[in-house]
Structures are given as structure tokens and as C-alpha cells.
C-alpha positions in Angstrom: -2.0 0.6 6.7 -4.0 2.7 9.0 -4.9 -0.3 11.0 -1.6 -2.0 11.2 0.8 -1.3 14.3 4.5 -1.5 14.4 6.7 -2.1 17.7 10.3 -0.8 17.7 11.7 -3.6 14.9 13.8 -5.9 16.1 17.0 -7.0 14.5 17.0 -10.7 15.7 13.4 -10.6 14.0 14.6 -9.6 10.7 17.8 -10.8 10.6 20.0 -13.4 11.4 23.9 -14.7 10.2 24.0 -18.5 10.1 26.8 -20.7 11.5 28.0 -21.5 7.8 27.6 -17.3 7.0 24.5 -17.2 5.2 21.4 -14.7 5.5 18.4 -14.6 6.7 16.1 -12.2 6.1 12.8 -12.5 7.5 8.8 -10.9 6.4 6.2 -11.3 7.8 4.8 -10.2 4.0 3.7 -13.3 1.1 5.1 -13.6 -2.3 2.3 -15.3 -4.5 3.9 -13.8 -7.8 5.0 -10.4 -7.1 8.6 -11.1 -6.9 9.4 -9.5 -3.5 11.4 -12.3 -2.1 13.8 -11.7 -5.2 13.2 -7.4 -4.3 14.3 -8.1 -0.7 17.2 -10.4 -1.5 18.9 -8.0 -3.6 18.7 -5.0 -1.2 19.6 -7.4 2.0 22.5 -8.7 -0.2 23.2 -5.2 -0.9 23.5 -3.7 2.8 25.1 -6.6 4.0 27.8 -6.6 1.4 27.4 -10.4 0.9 26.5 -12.4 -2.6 22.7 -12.9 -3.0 23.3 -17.0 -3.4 24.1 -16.3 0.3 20.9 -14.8 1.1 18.0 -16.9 2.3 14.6 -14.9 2.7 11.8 -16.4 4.7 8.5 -15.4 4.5 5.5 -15.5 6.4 6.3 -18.8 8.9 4.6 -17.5 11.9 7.2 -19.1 14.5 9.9 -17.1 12.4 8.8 -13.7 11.7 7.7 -10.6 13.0 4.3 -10.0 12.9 2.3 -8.4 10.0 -1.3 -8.0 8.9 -0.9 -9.0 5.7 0.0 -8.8 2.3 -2.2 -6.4 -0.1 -2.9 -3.6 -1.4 0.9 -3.8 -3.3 2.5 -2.2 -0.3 5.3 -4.8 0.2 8.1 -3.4 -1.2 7.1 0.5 0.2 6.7 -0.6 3.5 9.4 -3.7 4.0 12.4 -1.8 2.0 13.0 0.7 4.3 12.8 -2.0 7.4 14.7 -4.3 5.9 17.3 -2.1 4.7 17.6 -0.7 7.9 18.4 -4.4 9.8 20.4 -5.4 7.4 22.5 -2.3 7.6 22.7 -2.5 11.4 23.6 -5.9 11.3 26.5 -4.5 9.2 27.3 -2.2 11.8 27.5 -5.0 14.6 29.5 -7.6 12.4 31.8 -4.2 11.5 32.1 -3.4 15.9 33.2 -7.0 16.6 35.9 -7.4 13.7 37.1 -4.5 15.2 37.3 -5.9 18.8 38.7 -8.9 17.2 41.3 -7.9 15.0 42.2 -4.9 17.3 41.7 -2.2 14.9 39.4 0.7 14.7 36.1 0.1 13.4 36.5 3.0 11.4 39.3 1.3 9.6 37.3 -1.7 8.5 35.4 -2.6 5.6 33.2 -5.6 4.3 33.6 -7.7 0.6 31.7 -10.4 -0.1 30.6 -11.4 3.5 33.9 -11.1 5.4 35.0 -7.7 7.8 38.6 -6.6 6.2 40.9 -4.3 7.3 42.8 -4.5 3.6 44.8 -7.3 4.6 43.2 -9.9 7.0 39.7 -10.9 6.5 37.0 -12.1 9.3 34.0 -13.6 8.0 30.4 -13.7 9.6 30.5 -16.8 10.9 33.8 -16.4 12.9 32.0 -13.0 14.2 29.3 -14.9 16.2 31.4 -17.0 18.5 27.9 -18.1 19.8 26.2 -14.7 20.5 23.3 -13.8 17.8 23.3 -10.0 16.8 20.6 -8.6 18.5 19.2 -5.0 19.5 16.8 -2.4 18.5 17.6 -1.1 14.6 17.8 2.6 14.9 16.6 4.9 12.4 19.6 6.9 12.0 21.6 3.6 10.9 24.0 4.6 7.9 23.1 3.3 4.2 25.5 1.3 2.1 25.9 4.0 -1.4 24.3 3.6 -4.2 27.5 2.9 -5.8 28.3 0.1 -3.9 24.7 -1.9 -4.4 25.5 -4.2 -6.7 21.9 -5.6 -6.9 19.1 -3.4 -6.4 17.8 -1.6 -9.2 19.3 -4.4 -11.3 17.1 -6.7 -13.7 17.4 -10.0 -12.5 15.2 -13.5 -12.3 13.5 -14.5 -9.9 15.1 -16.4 -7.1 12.3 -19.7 -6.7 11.7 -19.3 -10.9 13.9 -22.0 -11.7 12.4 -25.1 -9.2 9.0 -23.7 -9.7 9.2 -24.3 -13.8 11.2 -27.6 -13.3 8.6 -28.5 -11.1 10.8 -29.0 -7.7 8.5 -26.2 -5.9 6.5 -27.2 -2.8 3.0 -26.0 -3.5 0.4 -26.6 -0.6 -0.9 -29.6 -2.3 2.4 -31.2 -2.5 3.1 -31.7 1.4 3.2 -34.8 2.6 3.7 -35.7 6.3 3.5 -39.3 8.3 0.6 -40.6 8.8 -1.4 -38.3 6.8 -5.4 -38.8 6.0 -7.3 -37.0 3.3 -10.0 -34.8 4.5 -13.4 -33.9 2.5 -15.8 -31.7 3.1 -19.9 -32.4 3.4 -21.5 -28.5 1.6 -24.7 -27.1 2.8 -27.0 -26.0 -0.4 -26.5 -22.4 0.6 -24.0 -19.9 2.7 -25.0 -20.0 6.6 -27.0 -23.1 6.5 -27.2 -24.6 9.9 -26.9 -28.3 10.3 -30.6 -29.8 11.6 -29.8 -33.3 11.6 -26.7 -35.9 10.5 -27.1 -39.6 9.0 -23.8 -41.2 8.8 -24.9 -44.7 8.7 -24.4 -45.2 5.3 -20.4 -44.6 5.4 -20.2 -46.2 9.1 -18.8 -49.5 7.9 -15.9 -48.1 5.5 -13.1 -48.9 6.0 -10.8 -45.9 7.4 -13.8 -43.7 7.5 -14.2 -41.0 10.1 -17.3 -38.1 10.4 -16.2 -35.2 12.0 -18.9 -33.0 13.0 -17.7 -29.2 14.5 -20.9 -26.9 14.8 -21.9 -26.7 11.3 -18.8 -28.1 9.4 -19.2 -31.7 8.5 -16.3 -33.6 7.3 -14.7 -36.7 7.0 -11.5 -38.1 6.7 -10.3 -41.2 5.1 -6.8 -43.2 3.8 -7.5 -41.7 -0.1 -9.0 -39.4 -1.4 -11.1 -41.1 -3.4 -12.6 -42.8 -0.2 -12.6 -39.4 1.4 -14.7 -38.0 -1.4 -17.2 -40.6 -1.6 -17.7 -41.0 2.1 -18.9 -37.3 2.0 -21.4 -37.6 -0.9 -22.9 -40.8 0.8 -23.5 -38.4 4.4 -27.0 -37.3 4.8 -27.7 -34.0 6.3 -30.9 -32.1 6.7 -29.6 -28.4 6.6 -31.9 -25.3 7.6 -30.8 -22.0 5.5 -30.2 -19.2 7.1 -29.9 -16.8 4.3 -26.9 -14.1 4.9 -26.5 -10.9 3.2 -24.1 -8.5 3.7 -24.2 -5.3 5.7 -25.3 -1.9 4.0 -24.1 1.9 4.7 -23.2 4.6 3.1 -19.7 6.7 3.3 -18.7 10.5 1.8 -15.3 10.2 0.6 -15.2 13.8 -0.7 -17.4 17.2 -0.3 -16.2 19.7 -1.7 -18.3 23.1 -1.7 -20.6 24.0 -4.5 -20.9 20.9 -6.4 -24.5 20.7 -7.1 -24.7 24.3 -7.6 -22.1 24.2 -10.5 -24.0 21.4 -12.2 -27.0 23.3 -12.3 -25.2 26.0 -14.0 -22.6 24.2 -16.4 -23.2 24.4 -20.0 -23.6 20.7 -20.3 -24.5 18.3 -17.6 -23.3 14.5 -18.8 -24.6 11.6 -17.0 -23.6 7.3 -17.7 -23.9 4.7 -15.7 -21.1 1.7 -15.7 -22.1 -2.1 -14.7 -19.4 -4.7 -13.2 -20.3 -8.2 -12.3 -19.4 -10.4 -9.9 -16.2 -12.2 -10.9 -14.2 -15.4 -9.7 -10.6 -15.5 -8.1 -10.8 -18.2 -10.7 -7.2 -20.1 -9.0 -5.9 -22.5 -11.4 -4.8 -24.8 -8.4 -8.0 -24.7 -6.2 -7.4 -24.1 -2.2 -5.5 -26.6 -0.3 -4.4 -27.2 3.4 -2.1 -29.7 5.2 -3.0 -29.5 9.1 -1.0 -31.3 12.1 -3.1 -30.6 15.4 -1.5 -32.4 18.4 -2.1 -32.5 21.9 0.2 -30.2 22.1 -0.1 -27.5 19.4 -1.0 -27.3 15.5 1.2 -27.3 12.4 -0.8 -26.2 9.6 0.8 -25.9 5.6 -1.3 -23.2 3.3 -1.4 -20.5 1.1 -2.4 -17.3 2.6 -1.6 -13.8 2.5 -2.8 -13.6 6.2 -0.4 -15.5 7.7 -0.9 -14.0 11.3 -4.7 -13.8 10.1 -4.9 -17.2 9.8 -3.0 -18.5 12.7 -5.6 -16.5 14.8 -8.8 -18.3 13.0 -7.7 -22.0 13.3 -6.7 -21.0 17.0 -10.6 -20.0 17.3 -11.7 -22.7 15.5 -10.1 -25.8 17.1 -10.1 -24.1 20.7 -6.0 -23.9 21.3 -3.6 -21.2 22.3 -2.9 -19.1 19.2 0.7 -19.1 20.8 0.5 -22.8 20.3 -0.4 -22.7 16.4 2.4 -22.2 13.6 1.3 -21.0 10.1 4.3 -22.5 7.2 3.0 -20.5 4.1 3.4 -22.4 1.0 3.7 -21.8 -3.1 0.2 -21.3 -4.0 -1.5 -20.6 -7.4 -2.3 -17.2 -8.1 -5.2 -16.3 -6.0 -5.2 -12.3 -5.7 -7.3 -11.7 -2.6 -8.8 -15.1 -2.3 -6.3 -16.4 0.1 -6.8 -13.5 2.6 -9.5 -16.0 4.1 -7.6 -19.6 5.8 -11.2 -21.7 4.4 -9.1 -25.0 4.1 -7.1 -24.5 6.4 -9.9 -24.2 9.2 -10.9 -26.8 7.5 -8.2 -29.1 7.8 -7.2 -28.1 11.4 -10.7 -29.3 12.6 -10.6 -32.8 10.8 -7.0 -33.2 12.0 -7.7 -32.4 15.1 -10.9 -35.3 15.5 -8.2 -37.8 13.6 -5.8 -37.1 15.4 -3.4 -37.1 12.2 -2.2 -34.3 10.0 -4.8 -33.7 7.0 -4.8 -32.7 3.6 -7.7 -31.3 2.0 -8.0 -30.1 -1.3 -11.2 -28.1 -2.2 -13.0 -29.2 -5.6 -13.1 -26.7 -9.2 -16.7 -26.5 -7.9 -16.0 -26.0 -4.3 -13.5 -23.1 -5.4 -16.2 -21.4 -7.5 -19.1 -21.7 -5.7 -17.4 -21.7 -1.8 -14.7 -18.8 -2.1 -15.4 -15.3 -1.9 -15.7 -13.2 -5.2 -15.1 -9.7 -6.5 -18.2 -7.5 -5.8 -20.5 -6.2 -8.3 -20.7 -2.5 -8.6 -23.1 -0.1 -10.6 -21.1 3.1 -10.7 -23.4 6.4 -11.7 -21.2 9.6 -13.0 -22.1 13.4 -13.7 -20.0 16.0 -14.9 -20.8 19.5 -15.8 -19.4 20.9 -18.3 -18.4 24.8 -19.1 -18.3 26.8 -22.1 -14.0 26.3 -21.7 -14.3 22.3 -22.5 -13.5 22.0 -19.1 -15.0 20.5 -16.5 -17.0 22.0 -14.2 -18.0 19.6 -11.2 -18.6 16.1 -10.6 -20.8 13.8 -8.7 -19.6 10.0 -8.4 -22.1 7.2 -6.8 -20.2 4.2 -6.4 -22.5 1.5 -5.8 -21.1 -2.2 -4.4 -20.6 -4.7 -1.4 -18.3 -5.1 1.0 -14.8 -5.9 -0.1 -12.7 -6.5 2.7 -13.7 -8.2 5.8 -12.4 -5.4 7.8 -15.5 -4.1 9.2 -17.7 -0.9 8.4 -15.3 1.6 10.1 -15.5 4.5 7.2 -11.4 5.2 6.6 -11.6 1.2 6.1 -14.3 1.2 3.7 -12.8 4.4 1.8 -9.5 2.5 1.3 -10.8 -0.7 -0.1 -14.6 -0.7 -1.0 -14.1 2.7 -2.2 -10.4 2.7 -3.2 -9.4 5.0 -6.2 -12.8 6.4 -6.3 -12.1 9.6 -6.2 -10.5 10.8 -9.6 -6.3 11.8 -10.3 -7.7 14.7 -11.8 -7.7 18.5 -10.9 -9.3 21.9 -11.4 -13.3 21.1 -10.4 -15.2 20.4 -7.1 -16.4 16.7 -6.4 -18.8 14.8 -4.4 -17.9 11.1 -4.1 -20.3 8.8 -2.4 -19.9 4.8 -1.6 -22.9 3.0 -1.1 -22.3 -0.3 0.5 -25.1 -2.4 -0.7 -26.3 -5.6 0.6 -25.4 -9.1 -1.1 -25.6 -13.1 -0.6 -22.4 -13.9 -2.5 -19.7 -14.3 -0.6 -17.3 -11.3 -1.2 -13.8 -10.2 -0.1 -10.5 -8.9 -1.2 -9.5 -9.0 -4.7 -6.8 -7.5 -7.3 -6.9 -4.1 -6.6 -10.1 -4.1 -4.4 -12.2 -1.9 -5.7 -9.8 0.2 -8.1 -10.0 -1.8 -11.2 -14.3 -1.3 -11.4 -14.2 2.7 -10.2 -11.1 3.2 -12.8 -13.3 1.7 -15.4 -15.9 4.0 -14.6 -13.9 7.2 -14.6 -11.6 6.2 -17.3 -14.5 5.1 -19.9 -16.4 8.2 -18.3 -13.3 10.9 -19.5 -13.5 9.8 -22.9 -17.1 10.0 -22.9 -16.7 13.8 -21.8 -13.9 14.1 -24.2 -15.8 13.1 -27.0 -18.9 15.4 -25.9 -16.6 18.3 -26.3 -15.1 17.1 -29.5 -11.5 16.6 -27.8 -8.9 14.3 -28.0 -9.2 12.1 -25.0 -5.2 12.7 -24.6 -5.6 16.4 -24.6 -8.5 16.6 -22.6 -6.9 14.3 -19.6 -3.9 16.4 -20.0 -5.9 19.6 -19.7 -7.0 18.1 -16.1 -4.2 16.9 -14.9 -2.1 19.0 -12.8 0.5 16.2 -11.1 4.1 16.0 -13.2 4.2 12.1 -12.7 0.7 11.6 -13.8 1.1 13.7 -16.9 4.8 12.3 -17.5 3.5 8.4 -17.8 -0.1 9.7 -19.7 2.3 12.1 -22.5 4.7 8.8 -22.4 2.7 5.9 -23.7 0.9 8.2 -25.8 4.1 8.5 -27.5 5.2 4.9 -27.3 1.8 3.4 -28.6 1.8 6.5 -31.7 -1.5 7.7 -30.5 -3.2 9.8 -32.7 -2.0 7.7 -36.1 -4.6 6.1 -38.1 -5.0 2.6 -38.2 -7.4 0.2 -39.9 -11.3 0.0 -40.4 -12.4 -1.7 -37.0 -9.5 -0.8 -35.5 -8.8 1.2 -32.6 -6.4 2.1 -29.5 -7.6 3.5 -26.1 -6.5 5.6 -23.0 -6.6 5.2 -19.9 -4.5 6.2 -16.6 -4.6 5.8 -12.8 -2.3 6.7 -9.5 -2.7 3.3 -7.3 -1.1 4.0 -3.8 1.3 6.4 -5.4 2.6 4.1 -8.3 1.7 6.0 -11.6 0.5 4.1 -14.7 -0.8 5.4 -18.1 -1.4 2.9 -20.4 -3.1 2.4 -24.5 -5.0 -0.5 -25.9 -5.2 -1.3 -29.1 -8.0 -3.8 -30.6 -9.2 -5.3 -33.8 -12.5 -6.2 -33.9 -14.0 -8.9 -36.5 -17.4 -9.0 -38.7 -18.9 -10.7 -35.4 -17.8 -7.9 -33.0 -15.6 -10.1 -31.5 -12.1 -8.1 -29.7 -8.6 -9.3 -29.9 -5.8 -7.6 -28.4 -3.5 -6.2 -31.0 -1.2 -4.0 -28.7 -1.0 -2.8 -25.2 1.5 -0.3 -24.2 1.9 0.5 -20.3 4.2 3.2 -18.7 4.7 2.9 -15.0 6.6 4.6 -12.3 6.9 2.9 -8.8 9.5 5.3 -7.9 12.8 3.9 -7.1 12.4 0.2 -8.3 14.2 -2.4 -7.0 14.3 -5.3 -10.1 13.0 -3.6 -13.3 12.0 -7.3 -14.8 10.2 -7.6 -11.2 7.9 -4.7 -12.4 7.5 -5.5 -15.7 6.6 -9.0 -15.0 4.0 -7.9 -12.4 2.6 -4.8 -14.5 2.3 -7.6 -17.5 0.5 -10.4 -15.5 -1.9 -8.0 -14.3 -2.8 -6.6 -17.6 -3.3 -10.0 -18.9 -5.5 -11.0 -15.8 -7.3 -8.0 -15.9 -7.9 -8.3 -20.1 -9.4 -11.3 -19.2 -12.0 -9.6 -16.8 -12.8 -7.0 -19.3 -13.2 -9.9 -22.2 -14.7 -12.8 -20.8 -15.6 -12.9 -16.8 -18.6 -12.8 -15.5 -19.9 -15.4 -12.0 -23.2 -16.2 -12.9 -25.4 -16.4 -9.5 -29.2 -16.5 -8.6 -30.5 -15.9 -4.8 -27.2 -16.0 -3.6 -26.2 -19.3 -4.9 -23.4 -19.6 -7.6 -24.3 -21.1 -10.7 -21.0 -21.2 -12.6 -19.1 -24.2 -11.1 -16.9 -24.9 -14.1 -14.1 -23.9 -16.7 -16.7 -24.4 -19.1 -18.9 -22.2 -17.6 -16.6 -19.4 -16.7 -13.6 -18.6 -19.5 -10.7 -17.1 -18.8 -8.1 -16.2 -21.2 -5.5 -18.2 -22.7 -2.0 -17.7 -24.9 -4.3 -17.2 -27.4 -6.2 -13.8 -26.1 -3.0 -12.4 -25.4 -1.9 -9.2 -26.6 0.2 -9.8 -29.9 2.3 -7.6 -28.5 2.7 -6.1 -24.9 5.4 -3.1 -24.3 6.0 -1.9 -20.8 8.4 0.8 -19.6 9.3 1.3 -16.0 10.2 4.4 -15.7 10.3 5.0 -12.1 11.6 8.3 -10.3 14.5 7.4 -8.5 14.1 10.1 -6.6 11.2 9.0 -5.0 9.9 6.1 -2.3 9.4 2.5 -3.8 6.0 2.1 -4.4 4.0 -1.5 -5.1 3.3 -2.8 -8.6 1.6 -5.9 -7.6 -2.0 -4.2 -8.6 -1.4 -1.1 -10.4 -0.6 -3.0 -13.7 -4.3 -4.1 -13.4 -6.4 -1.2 -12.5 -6.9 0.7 -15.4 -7.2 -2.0 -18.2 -10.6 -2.3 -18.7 -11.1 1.6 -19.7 -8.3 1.2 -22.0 -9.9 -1.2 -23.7 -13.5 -0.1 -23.6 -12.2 3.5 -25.1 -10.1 1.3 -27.5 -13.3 -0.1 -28.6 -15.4 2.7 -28.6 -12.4 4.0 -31.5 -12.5 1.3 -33.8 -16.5 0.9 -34.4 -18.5 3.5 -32.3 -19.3 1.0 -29.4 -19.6 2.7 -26.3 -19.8 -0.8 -23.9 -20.6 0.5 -20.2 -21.2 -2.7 -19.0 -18.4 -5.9 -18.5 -17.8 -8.0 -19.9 -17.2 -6.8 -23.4 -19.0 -9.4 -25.6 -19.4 -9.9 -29.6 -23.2 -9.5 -28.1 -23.3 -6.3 -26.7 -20.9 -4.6 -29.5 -23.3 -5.5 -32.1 -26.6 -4.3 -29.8 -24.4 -1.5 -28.8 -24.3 -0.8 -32.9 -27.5 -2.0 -34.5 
């Protein structure tokens, strides 16, 4: 990222041989379902010649790892590989110069199998190679790769490495940690974001048993033996509360120009105009936030689920007035969270009730808490016009993305671009284009999410090609095809055209869509196809997905990640929708806010990776995700004539969009 600086990489940060010849490879990156900790076991296993039962990959522990500013935007793997890689092979290189010393040969004349240095007939293994001194030194760049042919691992399918403790249930999520001593923590809610605390009443919980208030500035907690005691002493804490209402900042930010643009709309043959709607939609974790915190007197332990490791270390540090040196962040399992866990709530939470108790803390946020307290995916309106010439081609195009702030990464414009704005500007070629982001104000909290921005802007330009397709009287394939001028882009478009049988004729209320997207350089095309029944309601009857992340690492990584994120992202399209009034949240349960289950799944889901080799490893994290919602909007718009512009896509709106 542009942000994100890099000293000279260290091996001892990324790599160390332990006394019984095991691995460890060390990231400062997150795995919360992506699979990278399998990705960079198999390539450290790789370079280091050693079996990957013998690699241990650490992740994120702040004490351990080199720094990093976080984990999003799927650019893990590309930006970790070729670090990783790199250590690993210069460790190679080290363990290779001291069997040599050792064993009086030639390094040149030395190998490694299976995590010993041979020379064909005497082996040395790692362990015996330390004799006390860590490897240590700068990696160079130039450091020589293990071949192709001798990677036994990556680019192999294989499972995950945690998958079998996490589904037999011996994974440590947050929740789970349990340390001496430990108090539950609870927190007292304003009725509003940014309300300041007037005046406290604690005389009602004084004489419980075990019962502490904390008061820190405007957080009020307390702590307590049990939960349940925890919970109950908060309810039974008066506080007067002054609001403070807080909206977010508003600017405005040209992500293209190009010459001529309103000129060639006045003169197209057609000019097309539609406007796409996105609500605000919940992270929606199926665990809700957690934290265990240990503040001493003489530094802080704190448990959590983050993607901000580093992030997070510096906010407690703030918030409980320590050294940040002094603060260790231990990331832990966590429920899928997708951008929620970019901001350490509980864990600032916990740090300050731990630090009044003087005993570690757990604290566990509520369902409610979780909807109404964590930050949410912006709305956006997003207002497209095309002009079209006599060829069926377009002529120019004019994109106003409207939305709020998505990453809390202030209003520098390159920032904005790459996350507010992010895949705003089209894959497609051969016509000028204006593209302007409006940054609007907004009460709800917002922050990062799946894909940022991509998944509501590909909506938009996805739903908004078939629109101009179908203006022309054009296939929607041929008329993408007829823009597109990249030979990765057009390869995974032609691709799961041909996979999903695009173009043969399927049942009444029946209907497949198209849609396509490049997402940080990983290329996805991808078809829906949907049934609809005599209520308008949409099921999922196929989804095909072509993706190429360039050289790939695990093939069932990618599929796994491109499959979770069309089912999350089905579920946006289907059902979503956070329901809020003056900036307060008003959906606070599962009963209020659906998501899908087994049953709205696709009955059948096909994806191909299909990376080029040839090419960087890309992230897949998000890309599976982004262009979804088009898909099945266009899908839609096949089987009965629907054209929904607005998400979710409800039995309601089908039959208003159709009466």
C-alpha cells in the first residue's frame, strides 16, 4: 500500500530454526479465513526443503513479528510471497554455508532433503547447524530460488493447516481465553455515537458483591466475577448522557478526466442515464467482538481478533496511557468479520477495565452491541451516463459515486480513491471517462468492509453494461467483449460464458447473468443463474466463477475463498439491509436482519482457478465477492424483465418493478 513502509527485511524477523528443527515463519499479516497461513507454509516448506508438519507460521503477535499495517484489501499473499520466499531461501543459503564449514566440504557440493544439509552421504540437520548462534542478516534480493521442480507444495491443492482443530472444536477463539484471575467486563452504552457522559449514579450496584465501575472519559464499565453479575451491574448504572451528534466528513475527489467527455455525450446518438441504490449493511459476525486484556504495572497483554495488529497495539497504548513498546497484541481465531475487526473496540475496552481491576478481562460485546456499536458498510447512490454512437459502442461516460467514508484513513485523495472509490473506474476500454467520488456526510458509524467500496461500484457498472447492452439490442457477452481490450479480462469473461452455457434457453422465470471485474489485478468473470417463483421470490440455481490470481499458491485456497465470498456477497444482494434513523441503528437482531443460510445457497456453485502462472500472485480474499450482485441483478432482469437498481433484491420490488 501506498501508505505502508518497509525497512530492509530482516531474516531473524521472518524466520527462525528451532532447537528440535522446526520452522518458523513469521507475518505481521491475519488469517480470518483466507487460508494464507496454509499459502505461506507451503512456499516456506518449499524454500527451505523441509516437510510442512515441520513448519510453524505465526501470525500477527506483535512481540514476534515484523511490523505491518494490516491485513486488507486481499494483498497478503502478493505482497508476503515474495518476502517470505526470499527469507526462507536465505536461511537455506546460511544452514547450506555452515554444513559446509562443518563437514569440510564446499558449499557448492551440498544439498538439503527433508530438513538436513547432505553432501550425498552424511547428513547435518538444522538443529545441529545452530550450535547456539540464530541465523541472522539482511535477506538480499538477489537470493537464489528453489526450482519449480523441486516445490513439492506450492501450487498444490491441499487443506487447510488449523481446519481440523477448528471443526473439532480444539481452536482458541478470542472468547475462549482464559487467564488467572480473570473478571468479566461489561460495558454501560450511551443512546447515541459521541455522547458525552454528564453525570454517573452507581449507587444502585455499590453493594454487589465483586462489583467494580470504571469510569475513563466517556467509557463506563464495570467488571464483576460472572458475567451475568457483570451484565446486570451495567443495566442497574445510571447515567445522564449529553449527545453530541457526529457525522462524518464530506469532500469530493476526480479519479479520472479524461478530455472531451461532456462534449461526446452531447453528441452521441443515445445518451443513457440510471441511478443504482446500496444500503447500509452489517459485518453481521456470527461470534460478536471479544477481548481478553492483562494490564500490569508493568505492561499489557491483550488477546483479540484484529486485522490491525500493530493498529491496535497503538490504540490501547493511547487509551490506557502506557508505552506502546510496553503493549503485546496475541491475535486470536475470530469469526468472520471482513473489515469489522480493523477497529480494536473491545479490546480498548477491555484494556481500560483491566487496567482499574487490576486483573486481566474478558469482555464480550452483545448481538445488539455488535449491530448497533460496530462500524457498517456505507451506503452509496451511484449515478451513470453513457453515450452511445451509431457503432453500438460506447461513446463516453460520466460516473458519480456517491457514499461515506470507508476507511478510517483520513481524506488524503490517493486514500480515498483506493478504498471509498475503489474499482470505480470501469475494466473497460475504447471511450473517455469522468469518474467523480463524493464523500458524503453520515451518523452511522462506517469503516472497512469486504471489498471496500468495489462490491457497490461493480454493481453499478456491471448492472449498468447490461442496461447499455440491452439498449442496443446486444448480447451483454458480446457487448463487454466488444469493450474489453485486456487478454486476462476477456479470457475469464469468454471462460465462464462457456462453462455456465450462456446463450442456451432455459425455463419461464428463469434466467442467468454477467458480470466481471479486475480487483487489485486478480481477474474474475463470473454467471448467475436464478429461478424466480409466482411471488417474485429468487433462488440461486447456479453460479459459475472463473478467476485468475496469477500464480496460485493452493488451488482449494482460492476456490474456498472465491466460494465464501460469493455466498456472503449473495446474501447482500438477497436479503441485507441495516435499518437506521438519525443515526441510530434500529436492527439489533437476527430477526431483524437475515442473512443466508444452507438453504439460499447456490444448488450448485462451479469455480475454476485459472491463474496465469506466468504472472505475480494476486489476493482472492475479496475478488470472489465483488461482482456478485450485478450477476445476479442481470440474472434477474433475464428471467422476468425486472430491472432492480436498488439492494436488496426483494419479492417486493420484483413484482413493483413488473406490475
Amino acid at each position: 500500500m501506498a501508505w505502508e513502509h518497509r525497512e530492509p527485511e530482516k531474516l531473524e524477523r521472518r524466520i527462525r530454526i528451532e532447537r528440535d528443527g522446526t520452522v518458523t515463519a513469521l507475518s505481521g499479516k491475519i488469517d480470518f479465513g483466507q487460508g494464507i497461513r496454509t499459502a505461506f507454509a507451503q512456499l516456506v516448506a518449499d524454500e527451505l526443503d523441509v516437510p510442512i508438519e515441520r513448519v510453524n507460521v505465526v501470525l500477527g503477535d506483535t512481540a514476534q513479528v515484523p511490523f505491518d499495517f494490516g491485513t486488507f484489501g486481499s494483498h497478503s499473499v502478493a505482497q508476503e510471497t515474495p518476502l517470505l520466499r526470499k527469507a526462507a531461501a536465505f536461511a537455506r543459503r546460511q544452514l547450506i554455508e555452515r554444513a559446509g564449514k562443518r563437514l569440510g566440504v564446499s558449499p557448492d557440493r551440498l544439498d538439503t532433503a527433508e530438513g538436513t544439509v547432505t553432501d550425498g552421504t552424511r547428513r547435518v540437520g538444522y538443529a545441529e547447524l545452530l550450535d547456539g548462534t540464530p541465523l541472522t542478516g539482511t535477506v538480499p534480493d538477489d537470493v537464489p530460488l528453489m526450482p519449480n521442480a523441486r516445490r513439492h507444495y506450492s501450487g498444490k491443492p491441499m487443506p487447510r493447516l488449523e481446519a481440523r482443530d477448528i471443526v473439532t472444536g480444539r481452536a482458541t477463539y478470542v472468547a475462549d481465553v482464559r487467564l488467572p484471575g480473570m473478571l468479566r467486563g461489561a460495558i454501560v452504552r450511551p443512546p447515541q455515537r459521541g455522547a458525552k457522559v454528564r453525570s454517573l449514579d452507581d449507587s444502585r450496584v455499590r453493594d454487589m458483591p465483586g462489583v467494580k465501575v470504571v469510569r475513563s472519559g466517556d467509557v463506563v464499565g464495570v467488571v464483576a466475577e460472572r458475567e451475568e453479575h457483570a451484565r446486570a451491574a451495567a443495566g442497574s448504572v445510571l447515567v445522564e448522557w449529553d449527545a453530541v451528534p457526529v457525522e462524518g466528513p464530506s469532500t469530493d475527489v476526480v479519479m479520472r478526466d479524461d478530455t472531451g467527455v461532456e462534449a461526446k455525450l452531447r453528441q452521441a446518438a443515445k445518451t443513457v442515464d440510471r441511478t443504482y441504490v446500496l444500503p447500509a449493511i452489517a459485518n453481521a459476525p456470527i461470534g460478536p467482538s471479544a477481548a481478553v486484556a492483562d494490564v500490569r504495572a508493568d505492561g499489557a497483554t491483550v488477546y483479540v481478533g484484529t486485522h490491525r495488529p500493530f493498529g491496535v497495539r497503538e490504540q490501547i497504548a493511547k487509551a490506557i496511557g502506557i508505552d506502546e513498546r510496553k503493549v503485546r497484541v496475541i491475535p486470536q481465531i475470530t469469526s468472520g468479520t471482513y473489515g469489522r475487526n480493523t477497529h480494536g473496540d473491545a479490546a480498548i475496552e477491555a484494556a481500560i477495565l483491566s487496567k482499574a481491576a487490576g486483573r486481566p478481562v474478558l469482555l464480550q460485546w452483545t448481538r445488539e452491541e455488535e449491530f448497533v456499536w460496530s462500524p457498517s458498510r456505507p451506503e452509496a447512490v451511484l449515478e451513470v451516463t453513457a453515450g452511445l454512437g451509431a457503432n453500438g459502442r460506447i461513446a463516453a461516460w460520466r460516473y458519480d459515486e456517491h457514499t461515506n467514508v470507508h476507511a478510517a484513513a483520513g481524506l488524503d485523495p490517493q486514500v480515498l480513491g483506493g478504498t471509498s472509490g475503489r474499482n470505480a473506474i470501469p475494466p473497460y476500454a475504447g471511450f473517455p471517462a469522468k469518474v467523480t467520488l463524493h464523500i458524503e456526510q453520515t451518523r452511522l458509524r462506517t469503516a472497512n468492509f469486504r471489498s471496500l467500496a468495489a462490491a457497490e461500484n461493480v454493481f453499478a457498472i456491471e448492472s449498468f453494461m447490461d442496461e447499455l447492452a440491452v439498449v442496443k439490442k446486444q448480447d451483454p457477452l458480446a457487448f463487454r467483449l466488444a469493450h474489453v481490450d485486456d487478454p486476462r479480462l476477456r479470457n475469464v469473461i469468454e471462460r465462464v460464458a462457456e462453462r455456465s452455457g450462456w446463450g442456451t434457453p432455459l425455463g419461464e422465470r428463469r434466467g442467468r447473468g454477467l458480470a466481471c471485474t479486475i480487483y487489485h489485478g486478480t481477474y474474475v468473470g463470473q454467471v448467475a443463474e436464478v429461478a424466480l417463483d409466482a411471488s417474485g421470490r429468487v433462488s440461486l440455481r447456479g453460479f459459475w466463477c472463473v478467476v485468475d490470481p496469477g500464480e496460485t499458491l493452493n488451488p482449494d485456497g482460492v476456490r474456498n475463498q472465491i466460494e465464501g465470498g460469493i455466498q456472503q456477497s449473495a446474501s447482500w444482494t438477497l436479503l441485507e439491509e441495516l435499518r437506521h434513523k438519525d443515526g441510530r441503528v434500529m436492527t439489533t437482531s437476527w430477526d431483524q436482519y437475515p442473512i443466508a443460510t444452507f438453504r439460499d445457497a447456490p444448488r450448485s456453485l462451479e469455480v475454476l482457478v485459472e491463474g496465469d502462472a506466468s504472472k505475480e500472485p494476486t489476493g482472492v480474499g475479496e475478488p470472489g465477492a465483488v461482482p456478485v450482485a450485478a450477476a445476479i441483478a442481470n440474472a434477474v432482469y433475464a428471467a422476468c424483465g425486472a430491472r432492480i437498481r436498488e439492494l436488496p433484491i426483494t419479492a417486493e420490488r420484483i413484482r413493483k418493478a413488473t406490475s
